[in-house]
N, C-alpha and C positions, 0 to 999 in steps of 0.2 A: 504493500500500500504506500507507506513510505516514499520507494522507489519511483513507483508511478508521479506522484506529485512532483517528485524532484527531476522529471523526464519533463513534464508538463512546465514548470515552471522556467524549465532551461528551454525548450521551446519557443514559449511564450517571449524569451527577455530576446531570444537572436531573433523571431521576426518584430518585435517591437525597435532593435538597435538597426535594424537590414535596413531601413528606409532614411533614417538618421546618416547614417554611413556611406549613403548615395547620394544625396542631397550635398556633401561636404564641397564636392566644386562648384556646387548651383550656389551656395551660400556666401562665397567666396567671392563670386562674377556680382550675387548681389551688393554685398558690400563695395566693390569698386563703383559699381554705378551708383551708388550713393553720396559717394565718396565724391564722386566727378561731379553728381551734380552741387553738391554744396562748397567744390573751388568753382563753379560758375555763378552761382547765386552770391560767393563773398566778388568775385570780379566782376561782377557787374555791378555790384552796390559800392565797390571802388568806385571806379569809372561813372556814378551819376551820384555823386555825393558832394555836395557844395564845396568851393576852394575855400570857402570863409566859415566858419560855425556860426551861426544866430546865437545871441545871446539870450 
């Protein structure tokens, strides 16, 4: 009985990690394009940012 559980539960934990473990390049490509878009969003809030500051 024992046994069986511990076949189930080992099971259970490699298809629950198999999907984690395949995604690790997808999540990687995400973060860069993240990444890109918020050096565009700081370069363009450069580039339209008044020469002078309001007081």
């Amino acid at each position: 009985m024992l046994n069986r559980i511990r076949v189930a539960v080992t099971l259970l934990a490699i298809a629950g990690l198999a999907p984690a473990l395949s995604a690790c390049h997808t999540t990687a490509g995400m973060g860069q394009d993240i990444s890109q878009g918020g050096h565009a969003l700081t370069n363009s809030a450069d580039a339209n940012a008044p020469s002078t500051p309001h007081p």
